[in-house]
VEXDREN-98605 format. One line per 3 residues: number of its first residue (from 1); for each residue x, y, z of C-alpha. Coordinates in Angstrom, 1 decimal, always signed. Example, Ala and Ser with C-alpha at 12.3 -4.5 7.8 and 13.67 -1.06 7.14 Angstrom:
% residues 2
1) +12.3:-4.5:+7.8 ~ +13.7:-1.1:+7.1;
END
This chain:
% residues 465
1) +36.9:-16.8:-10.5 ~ +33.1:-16.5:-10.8 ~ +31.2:-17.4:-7.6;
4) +28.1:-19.6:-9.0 ~ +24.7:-18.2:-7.9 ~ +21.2:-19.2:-8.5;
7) +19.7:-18.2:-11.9 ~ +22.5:-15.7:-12.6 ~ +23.1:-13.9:-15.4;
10) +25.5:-14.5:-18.7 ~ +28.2:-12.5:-18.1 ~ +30.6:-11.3:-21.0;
13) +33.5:-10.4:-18.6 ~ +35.7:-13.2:-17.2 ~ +38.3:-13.3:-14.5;
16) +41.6:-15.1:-15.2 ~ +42.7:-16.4:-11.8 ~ +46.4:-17.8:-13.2;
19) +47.1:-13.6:-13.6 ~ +44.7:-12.0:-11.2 ~ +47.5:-10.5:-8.5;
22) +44.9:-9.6:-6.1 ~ +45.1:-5.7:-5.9 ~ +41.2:-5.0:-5.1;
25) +41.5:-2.4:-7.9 ~ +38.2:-4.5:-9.8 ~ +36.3:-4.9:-6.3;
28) +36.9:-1.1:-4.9 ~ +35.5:+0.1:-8.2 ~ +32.6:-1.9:-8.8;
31) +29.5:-0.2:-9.1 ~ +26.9:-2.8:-7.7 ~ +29.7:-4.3:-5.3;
34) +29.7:-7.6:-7.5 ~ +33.6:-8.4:-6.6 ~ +35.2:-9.8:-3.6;
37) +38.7:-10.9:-3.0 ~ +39.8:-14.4:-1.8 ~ +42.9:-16.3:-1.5;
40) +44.4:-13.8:-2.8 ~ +42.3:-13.8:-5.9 ~ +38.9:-11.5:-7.7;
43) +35.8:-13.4:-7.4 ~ +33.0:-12.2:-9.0 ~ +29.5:-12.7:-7.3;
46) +27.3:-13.4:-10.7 ~ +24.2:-12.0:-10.0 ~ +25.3:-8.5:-9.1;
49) +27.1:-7.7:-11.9 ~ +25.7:-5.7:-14.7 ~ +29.0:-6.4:-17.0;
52) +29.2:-2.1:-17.1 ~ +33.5:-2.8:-17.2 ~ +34.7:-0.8:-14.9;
55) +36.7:-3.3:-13.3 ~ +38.0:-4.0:-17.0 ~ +39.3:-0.4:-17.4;
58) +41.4:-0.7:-14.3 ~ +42.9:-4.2:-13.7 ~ +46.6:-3.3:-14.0;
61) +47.4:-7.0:-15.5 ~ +44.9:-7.5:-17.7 ~ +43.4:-10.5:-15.4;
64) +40.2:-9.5:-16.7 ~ +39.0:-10.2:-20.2 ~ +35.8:-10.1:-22.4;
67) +34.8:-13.6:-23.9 ~ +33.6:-12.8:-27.6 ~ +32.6:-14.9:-30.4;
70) +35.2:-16.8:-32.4 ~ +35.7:-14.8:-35.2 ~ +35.6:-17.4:-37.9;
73) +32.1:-18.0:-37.9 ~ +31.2:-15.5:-39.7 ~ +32.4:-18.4:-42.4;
76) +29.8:-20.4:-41.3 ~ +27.3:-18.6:-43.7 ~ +27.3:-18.0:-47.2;
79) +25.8:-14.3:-46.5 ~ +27.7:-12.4:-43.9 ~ +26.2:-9.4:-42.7;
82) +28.3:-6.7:-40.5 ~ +25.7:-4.7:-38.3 ~ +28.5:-1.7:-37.7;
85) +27.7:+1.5:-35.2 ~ +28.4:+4.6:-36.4 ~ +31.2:+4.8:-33.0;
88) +33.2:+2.7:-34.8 ~ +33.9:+5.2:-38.1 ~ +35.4:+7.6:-34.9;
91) +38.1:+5.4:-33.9 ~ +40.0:+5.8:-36.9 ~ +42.4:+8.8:-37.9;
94) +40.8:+11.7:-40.1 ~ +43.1:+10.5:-42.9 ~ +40.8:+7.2:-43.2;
97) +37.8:+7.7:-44.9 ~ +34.6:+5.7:-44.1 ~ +34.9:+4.0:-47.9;
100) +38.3:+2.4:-46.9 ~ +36.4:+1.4:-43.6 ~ +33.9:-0.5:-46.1;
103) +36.3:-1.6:-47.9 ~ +38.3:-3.1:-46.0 ~ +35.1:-4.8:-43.8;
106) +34.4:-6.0:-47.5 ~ +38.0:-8.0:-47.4 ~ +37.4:-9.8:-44.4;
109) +34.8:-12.0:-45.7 ~ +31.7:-10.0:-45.0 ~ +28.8:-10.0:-47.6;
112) +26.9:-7.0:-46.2 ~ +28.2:-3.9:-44.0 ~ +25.2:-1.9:-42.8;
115) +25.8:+0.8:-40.0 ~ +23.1:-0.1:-36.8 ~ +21.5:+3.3:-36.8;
118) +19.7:+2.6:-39.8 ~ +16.8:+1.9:-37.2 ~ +17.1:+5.2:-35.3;
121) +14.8:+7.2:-37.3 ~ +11.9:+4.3:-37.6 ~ +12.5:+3.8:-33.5;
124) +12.3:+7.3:-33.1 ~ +9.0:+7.9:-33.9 ~ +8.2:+4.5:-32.0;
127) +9.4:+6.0:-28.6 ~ +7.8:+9.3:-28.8 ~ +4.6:+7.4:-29.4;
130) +5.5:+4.9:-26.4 ~ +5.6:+8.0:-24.2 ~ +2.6:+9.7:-25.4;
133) +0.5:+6.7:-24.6 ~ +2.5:+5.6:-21.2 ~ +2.5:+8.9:-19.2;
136) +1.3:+6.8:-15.7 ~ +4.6:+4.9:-16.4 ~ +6.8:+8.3:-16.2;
139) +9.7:+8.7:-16.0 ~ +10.1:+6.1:-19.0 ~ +13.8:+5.3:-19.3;
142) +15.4:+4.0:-22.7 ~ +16.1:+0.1:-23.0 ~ +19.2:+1.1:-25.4;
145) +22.5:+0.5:-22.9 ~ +22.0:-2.9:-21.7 ~ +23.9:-2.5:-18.6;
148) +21.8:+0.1:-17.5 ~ +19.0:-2.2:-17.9 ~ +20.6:-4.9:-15.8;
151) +21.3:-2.0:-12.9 ~ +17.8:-1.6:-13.2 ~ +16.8:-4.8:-12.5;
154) +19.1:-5.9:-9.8 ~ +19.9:-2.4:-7.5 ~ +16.6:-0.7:-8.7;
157) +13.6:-3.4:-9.1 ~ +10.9:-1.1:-8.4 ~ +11.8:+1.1:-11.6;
160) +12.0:-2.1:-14.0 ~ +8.3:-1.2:-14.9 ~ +9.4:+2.4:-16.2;
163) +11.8:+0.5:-18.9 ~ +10.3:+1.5:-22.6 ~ +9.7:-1.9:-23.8;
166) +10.7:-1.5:-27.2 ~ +14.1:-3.2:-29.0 ~ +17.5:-0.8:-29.2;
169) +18.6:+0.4:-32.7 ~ +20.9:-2.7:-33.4 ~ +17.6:-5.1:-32.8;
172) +15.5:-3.1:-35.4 ~ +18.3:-2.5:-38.0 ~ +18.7:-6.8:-37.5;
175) +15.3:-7.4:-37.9 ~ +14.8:-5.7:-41.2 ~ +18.4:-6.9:-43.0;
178) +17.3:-10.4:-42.4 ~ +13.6:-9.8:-43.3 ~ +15.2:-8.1:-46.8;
181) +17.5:-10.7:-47.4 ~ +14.9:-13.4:-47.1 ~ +12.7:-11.4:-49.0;
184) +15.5:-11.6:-51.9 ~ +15.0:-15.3:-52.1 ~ +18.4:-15.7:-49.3;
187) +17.6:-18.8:-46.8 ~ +17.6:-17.5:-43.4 ~ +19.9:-20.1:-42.3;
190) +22.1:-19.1:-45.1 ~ +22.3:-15.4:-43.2 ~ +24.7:-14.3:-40.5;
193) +24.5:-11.6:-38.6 ~ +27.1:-10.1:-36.8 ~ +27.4:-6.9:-34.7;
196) +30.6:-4.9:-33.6 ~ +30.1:-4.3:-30.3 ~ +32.2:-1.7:-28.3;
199) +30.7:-2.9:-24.7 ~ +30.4:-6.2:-22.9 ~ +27.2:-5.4:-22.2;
202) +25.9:-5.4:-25.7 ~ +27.5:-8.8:-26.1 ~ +25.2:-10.1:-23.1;
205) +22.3:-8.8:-24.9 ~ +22.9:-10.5:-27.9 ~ +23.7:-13.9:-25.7;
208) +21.1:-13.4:-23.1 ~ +18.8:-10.8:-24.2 ~ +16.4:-9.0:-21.5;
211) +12.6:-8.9:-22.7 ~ +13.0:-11.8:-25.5 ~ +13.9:-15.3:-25.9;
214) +16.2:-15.3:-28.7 ~ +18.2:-12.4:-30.0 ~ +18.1:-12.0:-33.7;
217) +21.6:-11.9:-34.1 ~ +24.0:-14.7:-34.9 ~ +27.2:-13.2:-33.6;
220) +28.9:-10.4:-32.0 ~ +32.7:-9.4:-32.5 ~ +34.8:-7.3:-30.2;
223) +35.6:-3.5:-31.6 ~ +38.9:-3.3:-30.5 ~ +39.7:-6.7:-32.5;
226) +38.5:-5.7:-35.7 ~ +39.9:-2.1:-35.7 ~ +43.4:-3.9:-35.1;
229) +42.0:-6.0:-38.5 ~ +41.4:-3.0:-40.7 ~ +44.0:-1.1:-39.4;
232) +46.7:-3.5:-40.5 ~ +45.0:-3.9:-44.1 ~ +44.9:-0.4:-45.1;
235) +48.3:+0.2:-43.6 ~ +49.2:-3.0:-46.5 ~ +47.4:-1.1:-49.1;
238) +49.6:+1.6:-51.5 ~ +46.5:+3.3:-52.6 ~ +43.2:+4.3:-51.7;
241) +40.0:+2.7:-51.8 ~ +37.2:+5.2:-53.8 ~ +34.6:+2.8:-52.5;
244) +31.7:+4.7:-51.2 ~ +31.1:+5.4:-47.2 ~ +28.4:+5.5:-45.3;
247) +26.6:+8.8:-46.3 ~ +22.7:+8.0:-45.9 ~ +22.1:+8.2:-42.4;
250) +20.8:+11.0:-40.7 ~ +22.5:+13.5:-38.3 ~ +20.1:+12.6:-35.3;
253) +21.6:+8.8:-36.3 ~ +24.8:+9.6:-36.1 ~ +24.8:+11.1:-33.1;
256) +22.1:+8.5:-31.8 ~ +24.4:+6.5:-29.2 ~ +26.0:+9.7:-28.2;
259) +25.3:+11.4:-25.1 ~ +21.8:+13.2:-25.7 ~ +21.8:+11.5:-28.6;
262) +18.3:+9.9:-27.6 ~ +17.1:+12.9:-25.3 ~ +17.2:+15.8:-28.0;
265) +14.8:+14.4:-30.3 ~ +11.8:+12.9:-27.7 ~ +8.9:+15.8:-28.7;
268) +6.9:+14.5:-25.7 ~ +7.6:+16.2:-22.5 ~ +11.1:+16.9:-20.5;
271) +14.2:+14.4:-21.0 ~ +17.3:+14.2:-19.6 ~ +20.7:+12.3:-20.0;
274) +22.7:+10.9:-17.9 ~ +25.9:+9.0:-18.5 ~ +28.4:+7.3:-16.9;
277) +27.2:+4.6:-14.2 ~ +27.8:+6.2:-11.1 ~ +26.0:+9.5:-12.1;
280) +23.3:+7.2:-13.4 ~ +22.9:+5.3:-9.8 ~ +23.0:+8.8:-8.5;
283) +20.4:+10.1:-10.3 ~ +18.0:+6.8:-10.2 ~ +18.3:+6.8:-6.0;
286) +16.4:+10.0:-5.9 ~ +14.1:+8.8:-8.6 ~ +13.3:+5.9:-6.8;
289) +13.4:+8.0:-3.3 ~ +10.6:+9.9:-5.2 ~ +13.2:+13.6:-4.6;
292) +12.8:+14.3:-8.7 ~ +9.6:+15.0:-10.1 ~ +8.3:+15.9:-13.8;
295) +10.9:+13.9:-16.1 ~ +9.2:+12.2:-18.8 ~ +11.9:+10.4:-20.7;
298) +15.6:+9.5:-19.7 ~ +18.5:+8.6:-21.8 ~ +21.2:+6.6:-19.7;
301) +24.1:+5.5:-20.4 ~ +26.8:+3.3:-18.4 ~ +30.0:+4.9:-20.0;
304) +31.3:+8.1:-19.7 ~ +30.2:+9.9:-23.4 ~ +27.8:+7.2:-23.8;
307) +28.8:+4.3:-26.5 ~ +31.7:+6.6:-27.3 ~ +33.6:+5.7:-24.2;
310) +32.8:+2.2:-24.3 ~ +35.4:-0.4:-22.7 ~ +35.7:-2.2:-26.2;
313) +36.3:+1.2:-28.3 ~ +40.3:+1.6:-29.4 ~ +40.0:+5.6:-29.9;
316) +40.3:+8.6:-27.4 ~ +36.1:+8.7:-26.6 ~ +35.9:+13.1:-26.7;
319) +37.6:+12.9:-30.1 ~ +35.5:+10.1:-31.6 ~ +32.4:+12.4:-30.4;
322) +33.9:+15.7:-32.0 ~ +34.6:+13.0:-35.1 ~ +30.9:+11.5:-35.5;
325) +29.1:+15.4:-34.9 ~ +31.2:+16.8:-37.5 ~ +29.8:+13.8:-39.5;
328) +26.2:+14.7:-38.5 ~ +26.4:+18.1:-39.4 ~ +27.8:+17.3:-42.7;
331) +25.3:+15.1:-43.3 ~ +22.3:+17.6:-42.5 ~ +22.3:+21.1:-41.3;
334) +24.3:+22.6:-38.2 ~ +22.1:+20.6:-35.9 ~ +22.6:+17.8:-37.6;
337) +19.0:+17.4:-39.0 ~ +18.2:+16.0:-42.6 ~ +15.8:+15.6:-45.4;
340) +13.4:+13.1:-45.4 ~ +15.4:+11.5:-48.6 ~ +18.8:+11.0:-46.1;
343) +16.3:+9.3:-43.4 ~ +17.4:+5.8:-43.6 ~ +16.7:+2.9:-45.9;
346) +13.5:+1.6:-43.1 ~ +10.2:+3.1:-43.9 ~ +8.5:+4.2:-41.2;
349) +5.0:+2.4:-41.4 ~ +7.1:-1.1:-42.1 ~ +4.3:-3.5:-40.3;
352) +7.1:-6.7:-40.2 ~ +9.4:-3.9:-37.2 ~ +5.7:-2.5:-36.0;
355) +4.9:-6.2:-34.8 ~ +8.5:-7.0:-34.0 ~ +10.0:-4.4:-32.3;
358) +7.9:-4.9:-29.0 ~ +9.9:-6.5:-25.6 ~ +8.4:-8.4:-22.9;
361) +8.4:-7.2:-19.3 ~ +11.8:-6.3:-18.3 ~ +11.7:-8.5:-15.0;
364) +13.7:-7.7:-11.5 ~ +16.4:-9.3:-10.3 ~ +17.5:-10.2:-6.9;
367) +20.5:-8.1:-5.9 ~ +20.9:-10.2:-2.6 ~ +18.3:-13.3:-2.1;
370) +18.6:-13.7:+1.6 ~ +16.4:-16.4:+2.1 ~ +13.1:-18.1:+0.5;
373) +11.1:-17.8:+3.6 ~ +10.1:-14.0:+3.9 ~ +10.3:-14.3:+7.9;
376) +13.8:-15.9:+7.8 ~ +14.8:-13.1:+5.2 ~ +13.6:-10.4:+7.4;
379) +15.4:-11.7:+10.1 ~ +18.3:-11.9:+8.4 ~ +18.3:-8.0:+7.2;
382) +17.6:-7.0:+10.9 ~ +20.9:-8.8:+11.2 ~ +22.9:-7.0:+8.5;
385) +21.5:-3.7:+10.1 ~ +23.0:-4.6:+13.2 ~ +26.1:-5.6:+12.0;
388) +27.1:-2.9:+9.9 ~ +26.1:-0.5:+12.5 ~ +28.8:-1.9:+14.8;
391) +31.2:-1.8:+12.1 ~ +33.6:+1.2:+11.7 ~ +32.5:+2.4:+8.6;
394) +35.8:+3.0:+7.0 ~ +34.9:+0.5:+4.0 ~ +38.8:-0.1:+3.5;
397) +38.4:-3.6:+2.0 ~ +40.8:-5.0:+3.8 ~ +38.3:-7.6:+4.8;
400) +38.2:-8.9:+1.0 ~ +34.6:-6.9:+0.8 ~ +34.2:-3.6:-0.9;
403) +32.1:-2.0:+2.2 ~ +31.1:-2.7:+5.5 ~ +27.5:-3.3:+4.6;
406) +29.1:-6.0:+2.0 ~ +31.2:-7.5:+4.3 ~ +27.5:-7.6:+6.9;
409) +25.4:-9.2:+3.9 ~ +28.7:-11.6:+3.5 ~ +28.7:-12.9:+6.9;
412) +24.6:-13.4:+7.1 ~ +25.2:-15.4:+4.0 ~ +27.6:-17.5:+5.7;
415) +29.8:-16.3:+2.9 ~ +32.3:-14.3:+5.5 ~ +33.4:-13.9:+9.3;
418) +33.1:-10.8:+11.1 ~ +36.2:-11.8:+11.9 ~ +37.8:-10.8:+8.6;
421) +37.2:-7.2:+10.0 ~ +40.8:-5.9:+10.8 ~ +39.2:-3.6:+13.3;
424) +36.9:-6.5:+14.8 ~ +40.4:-8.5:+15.1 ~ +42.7:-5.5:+17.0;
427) +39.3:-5.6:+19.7 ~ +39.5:-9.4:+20.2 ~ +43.4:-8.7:+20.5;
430) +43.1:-6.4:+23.1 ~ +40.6:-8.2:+25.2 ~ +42.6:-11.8:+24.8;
433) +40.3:-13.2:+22.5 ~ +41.8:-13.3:+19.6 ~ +46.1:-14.1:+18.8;
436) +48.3:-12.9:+16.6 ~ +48.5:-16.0:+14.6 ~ +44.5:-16.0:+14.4;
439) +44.3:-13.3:+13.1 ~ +47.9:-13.4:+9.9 ~ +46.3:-16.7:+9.5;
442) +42.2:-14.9:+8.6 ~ +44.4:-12.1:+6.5 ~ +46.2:-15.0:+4.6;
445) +42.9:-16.5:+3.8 ~ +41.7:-13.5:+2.0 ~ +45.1:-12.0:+0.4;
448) +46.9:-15.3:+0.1 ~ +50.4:-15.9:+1.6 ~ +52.8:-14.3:-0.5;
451) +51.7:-10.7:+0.8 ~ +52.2:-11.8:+4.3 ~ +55.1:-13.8:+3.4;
454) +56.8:-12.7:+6.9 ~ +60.5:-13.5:+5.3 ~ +60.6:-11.1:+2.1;
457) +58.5:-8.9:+4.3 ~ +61.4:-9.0:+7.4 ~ +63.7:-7.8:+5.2;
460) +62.4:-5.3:+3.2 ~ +61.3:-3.5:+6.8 ~ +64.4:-3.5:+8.2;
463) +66.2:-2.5:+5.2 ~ +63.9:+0.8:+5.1 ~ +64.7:+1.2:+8.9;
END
């Protein structure tokens, strides 16, 4: 269940309540405390989550899904264009070649298959530029993982104006396939464009992009489903495909949506990079607490190995890395560099991207809104400072909130009883405030009855005794 909140965000991840058992595995994992449990079910509180997918890796019942685009409308258009990441060549066994990849892309209906970091060597030159003329702004913090950008805005505001506002690789490669296409005499209606996404979070970009209106692509199809597409047509096919692969890009591209895959080609100043969410809210608290000084540039990255490890990605992530930078260093030298004539198919003085690639301000986002009045909302923070300091801190979640300082905002939101606390309940016990029936009747209203059915549970206790 999603609990509805004022101008929330559109969220890729959804919570199927007929399945959802109730274990608390999504809400104890949950980076920005965005989950709560409640008769006996997950609820998700909209604007806190940054659809990173953690709580997708570990439901054991697979109550949690990822809404993606019907796949059939690619059919829609008479030119179907598949904007492809290089992550997804390193899902597949060494056996498969990337020409049987295209190949096979080819059979499903699409028109055009055209790998995303074509865009990383024009963008390239874009960032180190942006850096150059934004030192004030430092550190300046790439806009490429989307769910790092919404962690930004919602659980650290006051770095949303250190966001490079510039589009990803995926925006840029989008912009100029449509602009060529068009530019072949192809009506842009006539065009579809559809990206292969291996997050969530890229598929809220596409649907509700940050720093722009309108994302320029049409469509966005889940990883995992069309690896389980092209596995089962080569495994129909009795020979090889010779079709040619993907050999033009770049080693740097290759390797772009890898872990220091951004970081170890900015020329201006010190980067860093940082994946994996919780390492990343790690590192931005002391940013924001001022404790790191002299960074001019960092890469961040939700998933552990960057896009590699996204939630959506069918392969082991370390060996799709060691996969994609034995690709780059085919492709160039033993760093993975390349000559200028294995650079891409985008020059890099195209004034169409130049005027396109810009984003608007990257805006915050309320975490918490505790009230519209600022005098009523600082009343009401005093009060979650006093209740979570007479809590007992042992953030066990029995309570149906991931923390004690959750369960504190909770209750000032009139979204919770302190009550719920099964510490605060044992003290009312004790001092005749509170009976036992209160009290199974508060836990039933968060877990649901059937685990305090007092029957089933009768018997299996004494049977152990």
């Amino acid at each position: 269940m999603e609990r509805k909140t004022d101008n929330q965000f559109h969220h890729a991840l959804k919570f199927r309540e007929d399945l959802c058992i109730g274990c608390s595995h999504c809400m104890n994992i949950c980076p920005t405390e965005a989950i709560r449990v409640s008769h006996g079910k997950a609820q998700l509180h909209a604007n806190r989550c940054v659809d990173c997918g953690e709580c997708y890796r570990v439901c054991p019942v697979g109550a949690i899904i990822v809404e993606q685009d019907d796949f059939e409308n690619i059919y829609k258009y008479n030119t179907r264009v598949a904007l492809i990441p290089s992550v997804f060549s390193g899902q597949f066994p060494d056996s498969v070649s990337s020409g049987e990849i295209l190949s096979a892309v080819h059979e499903l209906g699409f028109t055009h298959v055209i790998e995303v970091e074509e865009g990383v060597e024009f963008l390239n030159d874009r960032f180190n530029e942006y850096i150059r003329e934004n030192q004030a702004k430092k550190p300046l913090i790439s806009p490429f993982c989307p769910a790092v950008v919404r962690l930004i805005q919602v659980k650290f505001p006051t770095l949303a104006g250190n966001i490079i506002l510039l589009k990803a690789p995926v925006d840029v490669t989008a912009l100029h396939t449509r602009k060529e296409l068009t530019d072949q005499g192809i009506a842009s209606e006539d065009i579809g464009i559809f990206y292969v996404t291996p997050c969530a979070a890229k598929i809220v970009a596409v649907k509700s992009p940050v720093g722009e209106e309108k994302s320029v692509i049409d469509g966005v199809i889940n990883m995992n489903y069309l690896y389980n597409k092209i596995f089962k047509i080569l495994r129909q096919k009795k020979e090889k495909s010779e079709v040619t692969g993907f050999s033009h890009l770049s080693g740097k591209s290759i390797c772009w949506s890898l872990t220091h895959g951004e970081s170890g080609h900015m020329t201006q100043g010190r980067s860093l990079a940082i994946d994996e969410i919780n390492n990343v809210i790690e590192f931005l608290e002391k940013v924001e607490n001022e404790e790191i000084d002299g960074i001019d540039f960092l890469e961040l990255r939700a998933c552990d190995e960057s896009c590699a490890g996204g939630i959506l990605c069918p392969g082991n992530r370390f060996m799709t890395v060691d996969k994609l930078r034995k690709r780059a260093v085919k492709s160039g030298d033993s760093k993975g560099n390349t000559p200028e004539s294995k650079t891409g198919k985008i020059s890099m003085n195209d004034s169409f991207l130049l005027e396109n690639i810009p984003l608007g301000p990257v805006l915050p986002r309320s975490i918490i809104k505790l009230d519209d009045n600022m005098s009523e909302a600082m009343i009401k923070m005093k009060r979650i400072y006093e209740l979570n300091r007479v809590l007992p801190q042992v953030d066990c979640g029995i309570c149906g909130s991931p923390t004690c300082k959750a369960l504190s905002e909770d209750v000032v939101q009139n979204q919770a009883s302190i009550k719920q606390c099964i510490f605060v309940q044992k003290i009312l016990e004790q001092n005749d405030k509170m009976d036992m029936q209160e009290s199974i009747q508060i836990m039933k209203s968060i877990w649901s009855d059937n685990k305090l059915d007092q029957n089933s549970l009768k018997d299996e206790i004494n049977e152990i005794n």
